[in-house]
C-alpha positions in Angstrom: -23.9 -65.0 -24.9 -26.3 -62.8 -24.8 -26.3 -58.9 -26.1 -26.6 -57.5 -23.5 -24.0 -59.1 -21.6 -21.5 -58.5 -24.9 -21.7 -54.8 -24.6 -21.3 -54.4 -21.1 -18.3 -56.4 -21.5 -17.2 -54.5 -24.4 -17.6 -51.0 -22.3 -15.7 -52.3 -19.7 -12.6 -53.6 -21.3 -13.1 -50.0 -23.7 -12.3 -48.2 -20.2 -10.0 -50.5 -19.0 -7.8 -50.1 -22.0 -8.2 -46.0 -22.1 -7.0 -45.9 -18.7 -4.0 -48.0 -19.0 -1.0 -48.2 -21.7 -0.1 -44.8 -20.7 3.4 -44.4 -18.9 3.4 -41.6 -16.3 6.1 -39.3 -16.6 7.9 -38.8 -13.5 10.1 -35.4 -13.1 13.6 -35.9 -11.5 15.7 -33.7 -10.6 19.7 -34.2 -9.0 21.1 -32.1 -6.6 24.5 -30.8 -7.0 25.5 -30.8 -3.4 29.1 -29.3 -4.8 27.3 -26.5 -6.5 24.5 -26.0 -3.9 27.7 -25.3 -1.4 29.2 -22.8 -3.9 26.1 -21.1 -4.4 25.5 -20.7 -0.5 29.5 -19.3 -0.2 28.8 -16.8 -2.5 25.6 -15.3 -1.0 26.4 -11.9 0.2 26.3 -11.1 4.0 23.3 -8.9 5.3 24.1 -5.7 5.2 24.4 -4.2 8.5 24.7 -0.6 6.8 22.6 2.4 8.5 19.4 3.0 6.8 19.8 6.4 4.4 17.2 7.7 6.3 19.0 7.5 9.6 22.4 8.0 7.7 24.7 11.0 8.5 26.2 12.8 5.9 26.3 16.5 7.1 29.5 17.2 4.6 28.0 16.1 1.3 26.3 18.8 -0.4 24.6 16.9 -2.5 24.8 17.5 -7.0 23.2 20.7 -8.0 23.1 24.1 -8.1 23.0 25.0 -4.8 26.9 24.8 -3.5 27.3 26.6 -0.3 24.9 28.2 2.0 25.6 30.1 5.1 22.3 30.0 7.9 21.9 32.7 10.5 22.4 31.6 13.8 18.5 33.1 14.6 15.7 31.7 12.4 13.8 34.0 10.5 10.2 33.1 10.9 8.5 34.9 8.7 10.4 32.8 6.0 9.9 30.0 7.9 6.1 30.5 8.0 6.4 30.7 4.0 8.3 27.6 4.1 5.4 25.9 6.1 2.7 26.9 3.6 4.9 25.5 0.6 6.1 22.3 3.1 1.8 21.7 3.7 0.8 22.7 0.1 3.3 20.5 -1.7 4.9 18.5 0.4 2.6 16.5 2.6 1.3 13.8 0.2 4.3 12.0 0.3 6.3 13.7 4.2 4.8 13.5 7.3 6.3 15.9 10.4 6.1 13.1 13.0 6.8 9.5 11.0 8.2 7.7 7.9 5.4 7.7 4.9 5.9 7.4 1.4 9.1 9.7 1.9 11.1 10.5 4.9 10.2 12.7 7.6 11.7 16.0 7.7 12.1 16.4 11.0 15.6 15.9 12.5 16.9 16.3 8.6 19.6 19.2 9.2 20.5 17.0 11.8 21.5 14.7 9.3 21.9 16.4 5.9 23.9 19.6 4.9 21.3 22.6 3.9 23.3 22.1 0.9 22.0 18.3 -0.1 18.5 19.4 1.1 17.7 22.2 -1.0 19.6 20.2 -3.8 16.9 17.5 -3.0 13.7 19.3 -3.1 15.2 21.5 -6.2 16.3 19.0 -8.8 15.1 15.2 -7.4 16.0 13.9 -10.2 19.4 14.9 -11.1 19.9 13.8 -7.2 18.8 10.4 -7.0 21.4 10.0 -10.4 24.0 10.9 -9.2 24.6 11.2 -5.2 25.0 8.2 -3.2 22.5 8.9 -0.1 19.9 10.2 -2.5 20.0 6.9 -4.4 19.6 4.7 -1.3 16.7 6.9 -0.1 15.3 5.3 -3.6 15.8 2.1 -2.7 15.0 2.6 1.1 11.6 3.6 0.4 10.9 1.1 -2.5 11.5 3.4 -5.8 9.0 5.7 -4.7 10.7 8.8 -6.7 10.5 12.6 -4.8 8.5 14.8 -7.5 10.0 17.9 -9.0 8.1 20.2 -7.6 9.4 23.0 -10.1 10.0 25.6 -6.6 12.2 28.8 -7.0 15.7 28.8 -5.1 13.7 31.5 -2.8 11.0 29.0 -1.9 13.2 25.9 -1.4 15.2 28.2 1.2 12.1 29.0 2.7 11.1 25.0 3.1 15.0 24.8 4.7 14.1 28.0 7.5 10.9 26.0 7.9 12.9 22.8 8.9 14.9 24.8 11.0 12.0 24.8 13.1 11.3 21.1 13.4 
């Protein structure tokens, strides 16, 4: 036999035994029907719940300091104008007049909300989305995106509220 032929037989059966001798490992997996079932029971129904945003809650005044207000059947405007400048300076990154953005739309909102909850809302966010129920769902309506403190005066919030008025 010649040398030649010895090698290239030695290669071959080298790469014949490298491939083989090796068991492939095969992943199972069993189904449970029983437990599948269970599962599938206990799965919550959709929740069919009004959106927070649409949500009526006109007698919850929200947690804060602001407890009771009392609005004057006319609207003052030059408070309201005030209200505009603070709405469009602070305001507009995240709430926009006409549609849902990062926050809700104002427009409609004492339709909706007490002047209570609102000025409770834009004075002390935080303490809000803690601890009242609509504020919380707001969170989770529009995906965790948190309202910012925007540190306003009682004076200035109740300007923002005459500016809704408006809306």
């Amino acid at each position: 036999m010649n040398t030649k032929t010895f090698v290239t037989g030695l290669v071959i059966s080298s790469l014949l035994l490298s491939c083989g001798g090796k068991e492939e490992k095969k992943e199972t997996f069993n189904v449970d029907r029983k437990k599948s079932t269970e599962t599938i029971a206990e799965t919550p129904e959709p929740n069919n719940e009004v959106p927070a945003s649409q949500r009526i809650t006109l007698e919850d005044k929200g947690v804060g300091q602001i407890k009771e207000i009392t609005l004057d059947p006319v609207i003052n405007m030059e408070m309201a104008a005030a209200g505009e400048a603070i709405f469009k300076t602070n305001c507009t990154a995240c709430h926009k007049l006409d549609k849902r953005f990062i926050g809700p739309s104002p427009k409609g909102i004492l339709e909706r909300r007490s002047p209570e909850w609102i000025m409770n809302m834009i004075l002390d966010p935080k303490l809000m989305t803690e601890q009242d129920r609509c504020a919380k769902d707001l969170l989770i309506e529009f995906n965790g995106a948190a309202m910012a403190n925007q540190n306003l005066t009682v004076e200035e919030t109740r300007s923002i509220l005459e500016y809704f008025r408006t809306l």
